[in-house]
Steps between C-alpha positions, in 0.01 A plus 500: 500500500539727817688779447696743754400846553766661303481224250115606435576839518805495205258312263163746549755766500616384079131429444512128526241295738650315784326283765254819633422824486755656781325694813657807661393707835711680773658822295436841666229555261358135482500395902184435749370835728599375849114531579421265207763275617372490862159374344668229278692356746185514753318287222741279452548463886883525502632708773828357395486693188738738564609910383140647591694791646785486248468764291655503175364875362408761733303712267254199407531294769544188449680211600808275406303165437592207735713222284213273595280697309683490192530166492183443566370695210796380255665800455789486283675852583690640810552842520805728638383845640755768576505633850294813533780705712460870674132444540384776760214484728324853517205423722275186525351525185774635266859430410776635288662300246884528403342700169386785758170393437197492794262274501136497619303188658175494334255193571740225481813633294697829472512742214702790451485829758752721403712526168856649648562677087129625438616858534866429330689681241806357215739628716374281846521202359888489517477578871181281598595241802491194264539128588813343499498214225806336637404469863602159554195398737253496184647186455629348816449128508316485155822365296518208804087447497541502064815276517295204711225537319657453110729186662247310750158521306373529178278849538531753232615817690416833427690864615154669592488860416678753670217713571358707216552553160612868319163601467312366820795660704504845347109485520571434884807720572359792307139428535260375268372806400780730473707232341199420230538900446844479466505255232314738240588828660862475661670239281841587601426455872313144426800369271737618787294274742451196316924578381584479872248215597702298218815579569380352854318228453776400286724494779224269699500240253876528452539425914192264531596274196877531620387271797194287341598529107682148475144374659238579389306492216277764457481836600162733554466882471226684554383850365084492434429701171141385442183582681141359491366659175821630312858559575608700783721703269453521094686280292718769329615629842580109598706453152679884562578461846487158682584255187868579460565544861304174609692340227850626617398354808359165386861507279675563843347235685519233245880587468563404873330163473350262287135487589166598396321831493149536646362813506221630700196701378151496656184628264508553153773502246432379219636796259849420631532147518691510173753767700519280779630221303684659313672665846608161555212353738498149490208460724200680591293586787273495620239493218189691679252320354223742652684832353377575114644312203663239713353179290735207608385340171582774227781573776667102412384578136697773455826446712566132573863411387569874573411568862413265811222605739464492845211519704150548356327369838304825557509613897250826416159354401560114470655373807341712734122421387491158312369157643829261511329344171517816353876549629583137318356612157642833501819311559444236239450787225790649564728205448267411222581863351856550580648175561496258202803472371708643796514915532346512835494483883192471750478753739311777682497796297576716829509425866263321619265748682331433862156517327549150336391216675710221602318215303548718174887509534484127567298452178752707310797319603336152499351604092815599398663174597223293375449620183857631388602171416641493132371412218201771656155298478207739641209415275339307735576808748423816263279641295488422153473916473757501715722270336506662172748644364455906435353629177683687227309786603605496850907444386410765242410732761741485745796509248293842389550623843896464482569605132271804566692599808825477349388685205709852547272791538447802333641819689267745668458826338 
């Protein structure tokens, strides 16, 4: 039996199998580069395939994906943005965002310039030039745009992120390394950033969800915490100071509307996974499969029934350098790994880059649709290596990660 989009998505959501594995693309985090978007839609020799020049984040520029696309690729989510106000041009190759931030073109994105706090005290942060959460254009038109989409199609729509998480934007407002210094050396000044970046963001949700809340289903926020080899911060700092308030938040947000949590978190982070569920994550993203310890099957092994992931298609190593065969079994061992017995959705485990060619997102798109079809039967596709299921020793190892990382440490002397 066929099921709708949001029909698929409520039963992988409880951990039940529906008719396929769901597919996802077009989030700030998990779009097409424009340039990698002019290629595919030269290969597929479409000029009507339109948005090339429509772009939905300025930072990693990339596009707003034609409807077109989506259906052709059988995506099952459609995503509401916020509208990135105050955005100032300060020459041709850098712009100010509504944070105060300046950003840099470099290649074929932007990253950031200028932190406006690097050289702030305690005391400036009550008179710092911050943005308005209640400025009404944020979310002019997206209430209308949510409304038609919950009542004429069958989509499951998501509130994309409003731009940052606590810890991405203090890394960005403060910069990265005086606000890594901070969070060993000046506690009071980092807990008095990541207080008033809650107490904002907060306010966001409370004004975004007050137009799109009664719509959609999900909602995604974004704050990275893991990097390629290890966490970006140590797992006692994440527990002491971005836990409670991410949870507060998470609390917030859930209170305004009934949906789903997915939280964001390139790299490794596998010490805190047991935090982030118990922060009340419902799903995950976006399972960097080429950062350490990220094993999609110990990852199922360990968390299915607890935590749904999202992602796992890796954009770093995978996509950009694979044959399209290569592409189609990477994708088949993924749902093989995650999706028996619901817990997961297909997608790109970042944007898709402008170094990936256009017959490798094809093959993605057209392997994810071919062989999520439930009950999951790959073994004519995989592996039997790859279809096995991971060792007691390799559960055993990764749970040893966790319970070793939350075990409390003894004081220095």
């Amino acid at each position: 039996m066929t099921m709708t989009p949001r029909e698929r998505f409520k039963r992988i959501t409880q951990f039940q199998e529906a008719d396929r594995v769901p597919v996802d693309t077009g989030s700030h985090v998990a779009s097409l580069h424009r340039i990698a978007y002019r290629n595919l839609r030269e290969y597929l020799g479409d000029n009507d395939l339109k948005n090339g020049d429509l772009i939905l984040d300025r930072m990693v520029q990339n596009v707003i994906p034609d409807e077109k696309l989506l259906q052709r690729y059988h995506v099952d989510f459609r995503w509401i943005a916020p509208n990135w106000v105050n955005m100032v041009d300060v020459d041709s190759d850098k712009y100010r965002d509504m944070w105060g931030i300046t950003w840099q073109h470099m290649i074929d994105a932007y990253g950031v310039q200028a932190s406006p706090l690097e050289n702030a005290t305690l005391a400036d942060l009550e008179h710092f030039n911050w943005p308005d959460p209640e400025d009404p254009n944020l979310w002019k038109g997206l209430g209308e745009r949510a409304r038609y989409l919950y009542e004429n199609t069958d989509y499951v729509l998501v509130a994309d992120s409003i731009k940052g998480g606590l810890l991405t934007k203090a890394l960005q407002i403060r910069g990265y390394a005086q606000m890594f210094a901070d969070l060993v050396g000046n506690v009071a000044f980092a807990e008095a950033l990541l207080d008033k970046l809650l107490d904002l963001y907060k306010a966001y949700w409370t004004g975004f969800l007050k137009e799109v809340g009664p719509y959609v289903q999900m909602v995604y926020f974004t704050d990275d915490i893991g990097g390629q080899q290890s966490m970006m911060i140590s797992p006692d700092l994440f527990r002491s100071l971005l836990k409670p308030r991410l949870k507060t938040l998470i609390d917030h947000i859930k209170s305004q509307a009934d949906v789903k949590f997915m939280y964001h978190t390139d790299g490794t982070v596998t010490p805190v996974i047991e935090d982030i569920i118990e922060m009340g994550v419902d799903i995950l993203n976006p399972i960097q499969t080429s950062a350490l310890g990220m094993d999609t099957a110990v990852l199922k092994e360990l968390y299915h029934g607890r935590l749904v992931f999202h992602g796992a298609i890796d954009v770093q190593q995978m996509l950009p350098f694979s044959t399209p065969e290569q592409v189609r079994y990477d994708v088949a061992k993924r749902i093989h790994d995650l999706g028996r017995g619901g817990g997961y959705i297909v997608a790109p485990c970042h944007n898709i880059g402008a170094d990936v060619p256009p017959q490798n997102i094809e093959a993605l798109y057209a392997a994810a649709h071919e062989y999520g079809a439930y009950p999951i039967q790959l073994d004519h596709v995989l592996s039997a290596e790859d279809r096995r299921p991971p060792t007691q020793a390799e559960i055993a190892a990764q749970s040893t990660v966790e319970k070793q990382e939350r075990r409390p440490r003894r004081p220095r002397q």
